[in-house]
N, C-alpha and C positions, 0 to 999 in steps of 0.2 A: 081916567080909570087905570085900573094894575095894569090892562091890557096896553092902551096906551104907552101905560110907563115901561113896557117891557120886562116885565116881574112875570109874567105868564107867558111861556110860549104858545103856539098853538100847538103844537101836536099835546101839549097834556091838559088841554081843554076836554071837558067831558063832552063824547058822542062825536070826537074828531071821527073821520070818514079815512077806513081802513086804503090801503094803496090801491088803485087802478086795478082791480083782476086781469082783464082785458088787455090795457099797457101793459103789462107785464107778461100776460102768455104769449103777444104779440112780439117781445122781445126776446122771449126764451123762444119762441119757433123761428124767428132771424137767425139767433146763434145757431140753431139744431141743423137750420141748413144751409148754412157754413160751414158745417163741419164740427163743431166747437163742440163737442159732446160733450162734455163734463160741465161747460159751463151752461150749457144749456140745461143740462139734469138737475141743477145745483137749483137753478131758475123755478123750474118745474117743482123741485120737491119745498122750495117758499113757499108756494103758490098753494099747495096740500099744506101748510100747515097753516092757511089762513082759511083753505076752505079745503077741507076734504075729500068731498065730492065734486069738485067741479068736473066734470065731464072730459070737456075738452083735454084738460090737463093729465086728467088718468091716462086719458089715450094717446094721449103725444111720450108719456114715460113709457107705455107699453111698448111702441115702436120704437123709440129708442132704444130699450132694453134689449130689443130684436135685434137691429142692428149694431150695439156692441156685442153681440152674440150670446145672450143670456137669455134665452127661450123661459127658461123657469123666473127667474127675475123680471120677465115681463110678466109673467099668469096672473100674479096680484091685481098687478092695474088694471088689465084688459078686464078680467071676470068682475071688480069691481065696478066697472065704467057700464059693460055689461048689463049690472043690476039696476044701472042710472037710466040704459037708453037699450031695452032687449032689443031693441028694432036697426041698430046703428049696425050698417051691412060692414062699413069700413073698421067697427070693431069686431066685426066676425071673422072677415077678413085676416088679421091680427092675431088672432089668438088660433085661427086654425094653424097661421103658420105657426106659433108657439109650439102648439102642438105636434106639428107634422115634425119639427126637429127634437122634440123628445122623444118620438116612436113611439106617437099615438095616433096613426092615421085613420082609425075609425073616427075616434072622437076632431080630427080635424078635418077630416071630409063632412061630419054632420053642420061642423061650423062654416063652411064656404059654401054647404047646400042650403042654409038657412039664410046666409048672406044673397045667395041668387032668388030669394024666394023674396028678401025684401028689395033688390035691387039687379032686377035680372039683365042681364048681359052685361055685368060687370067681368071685365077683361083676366083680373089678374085672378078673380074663383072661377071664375073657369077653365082657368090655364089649369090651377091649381087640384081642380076638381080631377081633371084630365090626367095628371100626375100620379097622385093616389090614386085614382083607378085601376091605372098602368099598375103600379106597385103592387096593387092588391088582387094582379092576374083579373082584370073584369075590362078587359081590354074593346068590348063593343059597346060599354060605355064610355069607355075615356075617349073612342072614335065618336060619338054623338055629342060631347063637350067642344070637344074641339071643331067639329063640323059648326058647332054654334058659334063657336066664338071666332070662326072664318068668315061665315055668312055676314057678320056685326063687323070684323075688322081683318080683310081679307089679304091686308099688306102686311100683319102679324108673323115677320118670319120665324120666331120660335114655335109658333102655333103649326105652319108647316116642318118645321123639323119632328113634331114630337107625332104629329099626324101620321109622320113619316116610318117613323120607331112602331109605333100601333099597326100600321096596315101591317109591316115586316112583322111585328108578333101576330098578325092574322093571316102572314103567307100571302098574301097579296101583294106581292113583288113587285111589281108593276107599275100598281099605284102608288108603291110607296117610294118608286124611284124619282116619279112624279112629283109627287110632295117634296121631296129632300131638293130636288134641282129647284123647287119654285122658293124655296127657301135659299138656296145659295143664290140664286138671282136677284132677292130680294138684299140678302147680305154677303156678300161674295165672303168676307172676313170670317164665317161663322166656320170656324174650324171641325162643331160638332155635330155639321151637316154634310159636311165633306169625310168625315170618319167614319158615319153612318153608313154614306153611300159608298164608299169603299168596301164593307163590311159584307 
């Protein structure tokens, strides 16, 4: 046959079977965390132009985009990944912070409160819930995130620094010198617990 004879390769056989999705996300999230961000991206946006939606892959550019510091460059993916999986806490996650560095922290607080509502005592919306609060002067809520997310992970020393920052904006002095030392014990190195307390 042709095939035989070598006159046909296979890849231009009709209903050849598109590259590995999977191998190849697997291979861009290797790169991504090594460090290799570009090449990792480069991976990522192949992978959108075989499938569009895939999920996973929206949401691996979204965070990426995060951490090469393009909050607006990430929004695309996140809200589209979003419309693939409303229920994905770790893409709620993601796009509050998008949010929180554009100086939208209503609209990224709604996002990490929906994230705990499908994945409750996740560590980083509730740090984060905490934060915004603080920001948004509602400071005996951002004490009641944090109290939760002590009870769940109570060796959390950022969670005692920020605990610490909140009693002190609630005048509770005391307690919050409290909290600032249980966090410098937990990390003697954290310089922003030692400044606090100073303060």
């Amino acid at each position: 046959s042709l095939c035989r004879m070598g006159q046909l390769m296979p890849d231009s056989l009709p209903g050849t079977p598109r590259p590995d999705l999977a191998l190849l996300l697997e291979e861009a999230k290797s790169l991504h965390g090594q460090g290799e961000l570009e090449l990792a991206e480069a991976r990522y946006h192949y992978i959108l132009s075989l499938a569009p939606d895939d999920f996973p892959t929206l949401l691996c550019c979204g965070i990426l985009r995060n951490q090469r510091g393009d909050p607006a460059g990430a929004l695309p993916y996140l809200e589209q990944a979003l419309r693939l999986n409303p229920r994905s806490a770790i893409a709620h996650v993601n796009l509050g912070l998008s949010l929180r560095h554009l100086n939208r922290p209503e609209d990224a607080l709604a996002h990490y409160q929906y994230s705990l509502v499908v994945a409750p005592g996740g560590p980083e919306a509730l740090l984060s819930c905490a934060l915004i609060l603080r920001e948004l002067q509602r400071p005996e809520e951002a004490l009641a995130k944090l109290d939760k997310l002590l009870l769940l992970h109570p060796d959390a020393p950022e969670a005692h620094l920020y605990r610490g920052k909140v009693l002190r904006d609630l005048l509770r002095l005391e307690e919050a010198l409290v909290s600032l030392d249980l966090a410098i014990g937990l990390q003697p190195e954290l310089a922003e617990a030692h400044f606090a307390r100073g303060q």
